[in-house]
C-alpha positions in Angstrom: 112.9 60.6 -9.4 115.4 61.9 -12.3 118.5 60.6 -10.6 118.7 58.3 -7.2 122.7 58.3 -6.8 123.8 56.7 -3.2 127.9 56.5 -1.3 129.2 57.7 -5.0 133.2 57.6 -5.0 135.6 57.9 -7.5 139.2 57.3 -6.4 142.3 57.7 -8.1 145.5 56.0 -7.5 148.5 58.9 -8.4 151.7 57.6 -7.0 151.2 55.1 -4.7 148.6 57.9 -3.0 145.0 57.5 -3.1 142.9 60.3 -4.4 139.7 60.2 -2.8 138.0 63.0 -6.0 134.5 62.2 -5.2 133.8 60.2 -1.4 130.0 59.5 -0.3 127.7 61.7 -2.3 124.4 60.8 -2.1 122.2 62.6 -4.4 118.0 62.9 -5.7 117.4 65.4 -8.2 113.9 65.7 -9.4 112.1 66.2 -13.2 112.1 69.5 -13.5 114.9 71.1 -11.2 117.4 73.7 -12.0 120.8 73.0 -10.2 124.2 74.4 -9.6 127.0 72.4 -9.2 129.6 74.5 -7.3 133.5 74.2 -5.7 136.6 75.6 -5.7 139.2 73.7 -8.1 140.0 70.3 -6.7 136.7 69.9 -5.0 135.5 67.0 -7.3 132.7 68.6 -9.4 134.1 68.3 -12.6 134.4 64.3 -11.8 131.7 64.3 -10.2 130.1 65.9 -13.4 131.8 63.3 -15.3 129.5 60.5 -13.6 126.2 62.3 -13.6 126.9 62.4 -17.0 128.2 59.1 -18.1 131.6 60.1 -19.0 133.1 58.5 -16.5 132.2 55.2 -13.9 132.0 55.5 -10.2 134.4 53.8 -8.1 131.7 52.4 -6.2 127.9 53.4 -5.1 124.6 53.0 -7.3 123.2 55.2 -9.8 120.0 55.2 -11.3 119.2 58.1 -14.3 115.4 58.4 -15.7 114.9 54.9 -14.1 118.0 53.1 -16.2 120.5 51.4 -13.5 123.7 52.9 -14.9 126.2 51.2 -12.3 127.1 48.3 -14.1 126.4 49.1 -17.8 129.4 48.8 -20.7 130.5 51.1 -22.4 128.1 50.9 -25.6 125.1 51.1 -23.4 126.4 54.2 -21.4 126.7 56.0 -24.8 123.1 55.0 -25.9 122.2 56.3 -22.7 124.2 59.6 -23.2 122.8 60.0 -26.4 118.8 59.3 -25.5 119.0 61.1 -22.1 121.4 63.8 -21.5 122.3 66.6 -23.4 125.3 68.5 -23.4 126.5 72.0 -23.5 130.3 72.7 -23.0 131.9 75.6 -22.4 134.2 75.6 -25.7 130.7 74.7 -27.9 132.4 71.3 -29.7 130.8 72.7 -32.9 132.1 71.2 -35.8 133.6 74.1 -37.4 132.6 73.1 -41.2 129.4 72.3 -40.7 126.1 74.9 -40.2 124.3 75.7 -37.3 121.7 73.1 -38.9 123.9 70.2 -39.4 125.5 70.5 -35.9 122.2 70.6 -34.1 120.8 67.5 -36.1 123.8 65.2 -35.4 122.6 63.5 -32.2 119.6 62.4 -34.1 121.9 60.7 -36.9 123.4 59.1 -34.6 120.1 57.8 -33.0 118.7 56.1 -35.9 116.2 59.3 -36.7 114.6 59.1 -40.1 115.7 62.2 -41.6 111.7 63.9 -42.3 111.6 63.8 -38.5 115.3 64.8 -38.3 114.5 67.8 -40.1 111.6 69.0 -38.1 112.9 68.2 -34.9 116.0 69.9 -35.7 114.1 73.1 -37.0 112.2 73.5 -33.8 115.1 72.9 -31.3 116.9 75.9 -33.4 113.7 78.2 -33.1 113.3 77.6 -29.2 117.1 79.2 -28.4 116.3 81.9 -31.6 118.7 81.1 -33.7 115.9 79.7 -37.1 117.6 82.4 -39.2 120.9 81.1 -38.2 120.4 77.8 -39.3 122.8 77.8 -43.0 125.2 79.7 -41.0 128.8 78.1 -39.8 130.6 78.7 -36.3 132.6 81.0 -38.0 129.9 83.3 -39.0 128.4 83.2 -35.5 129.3 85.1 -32.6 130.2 83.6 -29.6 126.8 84.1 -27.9 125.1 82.5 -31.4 127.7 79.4 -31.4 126.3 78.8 -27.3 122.7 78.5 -28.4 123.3 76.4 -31.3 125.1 74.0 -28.6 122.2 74.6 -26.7 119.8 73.7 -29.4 121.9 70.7 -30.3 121.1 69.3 -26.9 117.4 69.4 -26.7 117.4 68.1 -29.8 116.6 64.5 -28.8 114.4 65.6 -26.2 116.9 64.6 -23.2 115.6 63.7 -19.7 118.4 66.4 -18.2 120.9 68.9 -20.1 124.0 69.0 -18.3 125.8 72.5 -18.8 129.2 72.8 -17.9 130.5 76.4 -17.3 128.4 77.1 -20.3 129.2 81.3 -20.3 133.1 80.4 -19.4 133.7 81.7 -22.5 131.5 84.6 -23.0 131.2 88.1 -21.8 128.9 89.0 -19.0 126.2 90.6 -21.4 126.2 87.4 -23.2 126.4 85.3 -20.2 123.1 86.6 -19.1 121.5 86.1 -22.1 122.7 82.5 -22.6 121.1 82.3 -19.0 118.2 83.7 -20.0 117.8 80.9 -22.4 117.8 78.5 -20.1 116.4 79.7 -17.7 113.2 79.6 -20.3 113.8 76.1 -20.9 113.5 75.0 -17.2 110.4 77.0 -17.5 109.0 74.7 -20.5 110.0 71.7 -17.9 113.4 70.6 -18.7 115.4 69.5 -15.7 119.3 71.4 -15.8 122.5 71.1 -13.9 124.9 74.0 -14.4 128.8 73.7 -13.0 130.0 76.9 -12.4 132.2 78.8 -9.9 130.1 82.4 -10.6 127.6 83.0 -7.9 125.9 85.4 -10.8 125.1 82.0 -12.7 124.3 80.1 -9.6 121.6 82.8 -9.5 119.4 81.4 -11.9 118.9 78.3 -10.3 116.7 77.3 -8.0 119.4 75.0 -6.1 123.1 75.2 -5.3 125.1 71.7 -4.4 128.3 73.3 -3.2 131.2 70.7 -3.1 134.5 70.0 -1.1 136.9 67.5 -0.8 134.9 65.4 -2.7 131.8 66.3 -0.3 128.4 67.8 -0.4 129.5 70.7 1.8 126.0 72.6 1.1 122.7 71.4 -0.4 120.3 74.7 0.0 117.1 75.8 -2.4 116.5 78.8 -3.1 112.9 81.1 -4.0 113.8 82.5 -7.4 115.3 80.7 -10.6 116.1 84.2 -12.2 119.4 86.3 -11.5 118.9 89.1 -9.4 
């Protein structure tokens, strides 16, 4: 089991008032799933998100993520866990705008200790598997939109993460681009990588091959689905 999450709530005091953003979820994900996270604004996914990720601590409830108890860890062993086991793709990119397409998708493994022959390699391959080896000298600037997504998406495989965590990941992006951002991961799942994807597009959802709908804070709807590809 990927993730065992159980009674997950993360309240918010606003004014005397009680926000109740996430309330109860219980959740399994297993290796190898592809997932989309789903609600309407004010539904809770993007906090909910948030913990899955380890951006942000549950108000109460237990969470375990590639077999790592998470619910009581501080805040420097949440970010070596971020960094060895999740990897993130936003929906802006966070590129760092001076550096290339190389540089950006080799950073994680600075900051993991990764000795930089290894480094290299590593950072080569993850480049090659989203298409983007020629692209590799190249700066955000010289990259289209579509380009600047797969080198975020390159940047996290790079340290081999137990789940990449895509938040509205075509937000930004026309709908030919959209798909073939989708495409690309779509092929990664395929190689065995386990994803979660918020989005509020039912053409995204699509490609997975499970939708968690969320309300109030709730699972409103947990259904699989046959086919992983957009129809």
């Amino acid at each position: 089991m990927l993730i065992q999450m159980r009674g997950i709530c993360k309240f918010f005091d606003m004014g005397g008032q009680t926000i109740r953003a996430v309330d109860g979820i219980d959740l399994d994900v297993e290796n190898n799933e592809y997932i989309a996270l789903m609600g309407p604004s004010g539904s809770g996914k993007t906090t909910f998100m948030n913990i899955i990720g380890c951006l942000d601590a549950a108000t109460s409830g237990t969470y375990r993520l590639a077999g790592n108890d998470i619910t009581e860890l501080a805040d420097r062993e949440l970010a070596r866990i971020r960094n060895r086991e999740i990897g993130f793709v936003f929906q802006t990119f966070n590129l760092l705008p001076r550096a290339t397409s190389f540089k950006n998708v080799e950073l994680p493994l600075v900051y993991a200790g990764v000795g930089v022959s290894e480094r290299r390699e590593r950072t080569r391959d993850a480049l090659k598997q989203v298409g983007l080896a020629d692209r590799a000298a190249h700066r955000p600037t010289e990259l289209s939109g579509g380009q600047r997504q797969r080198v975020a998406i390159a940047r996290a495989l790079v340290n081999n993460p137990s789940l990449i965590l895509a938040d509205e990941p075509t937000g930004n992006l026309d709908s030919a681009t959209s798909a073939e951002i989708m495409e690309v991961l779509a092929g990664l799942h395929e190689q065995g990588n386990t994803i979660i994807v918020v989005t509020h597009e039912d053409s995204i959802a699509a490609y997975c091959n499970r939708v968690i709908r969320l309300l109030d804070g709730k699972v409103q709807t947990d259904k699989r689905t046959q086919s992983s590809e957009a129809s």
